[in-house]
PAROTOR-119227 format. One line per 10 residues: their letters; for each residue x, y, z of C-alpha. Coordinates in pm, 1 decimal, always signed. Example, Ala and Ser with C-alpha at 12.3 -4.5 7.8 and 13.67 -1.06 7.14 Angstrom:
BEGIN
as = +1230.0 -450.0 +780.0  +1367.0 -106.0 +714.0
//
This chain:
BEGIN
xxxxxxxxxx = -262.7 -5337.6 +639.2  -29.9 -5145.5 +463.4  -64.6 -5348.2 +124.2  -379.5 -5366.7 +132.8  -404.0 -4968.2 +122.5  -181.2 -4981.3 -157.6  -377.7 -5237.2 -322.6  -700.1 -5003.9 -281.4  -523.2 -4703.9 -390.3  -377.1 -4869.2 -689.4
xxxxxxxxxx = -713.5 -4997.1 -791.1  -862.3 -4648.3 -769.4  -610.2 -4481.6 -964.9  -675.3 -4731.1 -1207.6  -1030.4 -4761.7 -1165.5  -1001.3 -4355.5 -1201.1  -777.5 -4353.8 -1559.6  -1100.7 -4581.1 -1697.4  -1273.7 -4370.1 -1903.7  -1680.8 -4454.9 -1955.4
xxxxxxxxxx = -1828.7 -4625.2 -2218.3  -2080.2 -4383.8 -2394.8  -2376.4 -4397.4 -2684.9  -2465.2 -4223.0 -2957.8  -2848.2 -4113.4 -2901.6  -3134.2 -4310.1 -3015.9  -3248.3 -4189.0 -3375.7  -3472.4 -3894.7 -3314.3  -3871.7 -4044.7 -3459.8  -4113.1 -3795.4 -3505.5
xxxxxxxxxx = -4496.5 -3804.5 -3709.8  -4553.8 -3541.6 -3948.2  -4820.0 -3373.5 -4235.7  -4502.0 -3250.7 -4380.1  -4493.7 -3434.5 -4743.7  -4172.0 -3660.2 -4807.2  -4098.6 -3397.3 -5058.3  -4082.4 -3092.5 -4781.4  -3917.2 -3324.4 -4484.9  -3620.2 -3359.0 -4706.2
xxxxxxxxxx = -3590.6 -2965.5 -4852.3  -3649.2 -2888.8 -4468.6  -3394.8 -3114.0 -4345.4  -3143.2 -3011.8 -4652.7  -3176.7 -2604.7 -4500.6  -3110.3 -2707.0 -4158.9  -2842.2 -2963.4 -4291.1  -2657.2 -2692.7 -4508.9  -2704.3 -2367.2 -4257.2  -2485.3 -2631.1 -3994.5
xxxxxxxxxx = -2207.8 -2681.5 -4227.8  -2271.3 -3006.4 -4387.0  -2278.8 -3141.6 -4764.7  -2555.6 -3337.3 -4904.7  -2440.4 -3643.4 -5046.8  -2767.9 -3806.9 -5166.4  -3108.8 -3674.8 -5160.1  -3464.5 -3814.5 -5266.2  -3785.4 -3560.6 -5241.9  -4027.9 -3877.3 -5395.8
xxxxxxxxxx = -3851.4 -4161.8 -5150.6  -3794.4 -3858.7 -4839.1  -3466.6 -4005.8 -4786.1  -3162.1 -3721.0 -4754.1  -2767.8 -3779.5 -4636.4  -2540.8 -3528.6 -4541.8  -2174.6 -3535.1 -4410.2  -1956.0 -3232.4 -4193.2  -1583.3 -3351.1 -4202.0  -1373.4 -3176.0 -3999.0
xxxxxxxxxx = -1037.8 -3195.1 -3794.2  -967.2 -3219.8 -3423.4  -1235.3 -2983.1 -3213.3  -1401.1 -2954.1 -3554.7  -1729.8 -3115.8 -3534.2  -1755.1 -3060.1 -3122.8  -2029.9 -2895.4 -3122.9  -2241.3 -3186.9 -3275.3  -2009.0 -3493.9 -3127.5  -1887.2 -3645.4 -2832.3
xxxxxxxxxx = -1553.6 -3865.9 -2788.0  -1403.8 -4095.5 -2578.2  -1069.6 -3978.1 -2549.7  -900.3 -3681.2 -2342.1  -918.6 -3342.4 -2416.4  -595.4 -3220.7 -2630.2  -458.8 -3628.5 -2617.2  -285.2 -3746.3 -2933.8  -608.3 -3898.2 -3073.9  -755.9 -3558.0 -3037.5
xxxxxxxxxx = -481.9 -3404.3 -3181.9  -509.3 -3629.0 -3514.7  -867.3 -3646.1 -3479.6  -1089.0 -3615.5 -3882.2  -1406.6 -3660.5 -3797.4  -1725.6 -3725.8 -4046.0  -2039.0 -3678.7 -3916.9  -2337.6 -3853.3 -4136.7  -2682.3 -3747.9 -4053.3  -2936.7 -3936.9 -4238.5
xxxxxxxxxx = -3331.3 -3838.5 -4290.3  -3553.0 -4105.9 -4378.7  -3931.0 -4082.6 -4446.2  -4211.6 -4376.1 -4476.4  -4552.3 -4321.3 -4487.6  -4802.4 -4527.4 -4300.6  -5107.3 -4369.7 -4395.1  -5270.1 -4076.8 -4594.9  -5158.4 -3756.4 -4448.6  -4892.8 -3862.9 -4198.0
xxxxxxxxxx = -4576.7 -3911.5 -4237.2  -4301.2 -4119.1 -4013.2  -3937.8 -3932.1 -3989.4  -3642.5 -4112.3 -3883.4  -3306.7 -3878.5 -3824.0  -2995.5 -4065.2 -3724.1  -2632.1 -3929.8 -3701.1  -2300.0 -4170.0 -3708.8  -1942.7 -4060.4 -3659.0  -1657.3 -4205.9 -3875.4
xxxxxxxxxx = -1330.5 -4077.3 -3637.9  -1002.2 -4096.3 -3851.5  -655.4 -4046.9 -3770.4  -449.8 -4023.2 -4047.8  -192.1 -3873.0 -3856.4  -144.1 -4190.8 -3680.8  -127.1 -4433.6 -4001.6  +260.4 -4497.7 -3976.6  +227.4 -4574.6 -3597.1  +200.8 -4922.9 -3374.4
xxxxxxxxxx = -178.2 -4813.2 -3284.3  -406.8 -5060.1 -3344.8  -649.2 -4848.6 -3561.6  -673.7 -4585.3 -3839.2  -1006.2 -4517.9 -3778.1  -1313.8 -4576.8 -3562.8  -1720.7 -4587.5 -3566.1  -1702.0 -4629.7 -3178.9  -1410.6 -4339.3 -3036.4  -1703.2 -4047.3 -3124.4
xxxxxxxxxx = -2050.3 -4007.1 -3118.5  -2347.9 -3764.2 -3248.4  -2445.5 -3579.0 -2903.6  -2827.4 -3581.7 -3089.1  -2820.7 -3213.2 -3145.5  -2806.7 -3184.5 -3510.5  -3111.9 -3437.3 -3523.2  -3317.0 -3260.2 -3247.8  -3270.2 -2927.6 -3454.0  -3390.1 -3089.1 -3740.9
xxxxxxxx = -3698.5 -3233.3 -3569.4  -3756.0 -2868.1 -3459.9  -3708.8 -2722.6 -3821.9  -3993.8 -2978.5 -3911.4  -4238.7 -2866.4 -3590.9  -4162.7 -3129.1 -3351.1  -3975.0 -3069.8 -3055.1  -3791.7 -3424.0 -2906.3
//
């Protein structure tokens, strides 16, 4: 009896150290009379009043890209990760958050919009060490905020 409880008790503490597996948010779809032209300067205002960079942009395709890089609790407050709070991946943590804005039209006066966000986590504090990785698309996530506030900029709330 008295392995046994030790087997149980090992198995929970072990069970317990797991951490869970998590996923980044659907994209965030939305219908709009916004033009392709006004999705993307609307998205760009929300996009640049967050802290993040346009990379590309396209008013006649409605296609936009923007990136916030920062370094450990940087980008927080638009991410999610799967390690421990102040833990050495934390510590060394760059993360780039992409949010892309994409635009099709189905029909005269409407207006499809598809906002997705992606995390590139980098440690380049950890390059010289045995860890397996440098960097990761799967340690952080977008929590979805950055798109639903987008989706809100352009009328629709998720």
């Amino acid at each position: 009896m008295r392995n046994f409880a030790r087997i149980v008790c090992t198995a929970i503490a072990i069970g317990g150290c797991k951490q869970s597996t998590f996923e980044a948010p659907a994209p965030v779809s939305l219908k709009t009379s916004h033009s392709k032209a006004q999705v993307v300067q609307l998205a760009s205002k929300e996009l640049t009043a967050a802290g993040f960079e346009v990379a590309t942009s396209d008013t006649v395709a409605g296609t936009l890209t923007a990136r916030r890089t920062r370094d450990r609790r940087g980008n927080y407050d638009y991410i999610d990760c799967n390690f421990a709070e102040n833990s050495l991946a934390e510590q060394n943590l760059v993360s780039t958050l992409t949010v892309t804005v994409a635009t099709t039209s189905p029909g005269a006066g409407t207006n499809n919009v598809e906002i997705a966000g992606s995390v590139l986590a980098k440690y380049p504090g950890m390059a010289d060490s045995p860890l397996p990785r440098s960097e990761s698309k799967s340690d952080c996530v977008s929590t979805g905020a950055i798109e639903k506030q987008i989706a809100k900029a352009l009328g629709h709330t998720p």
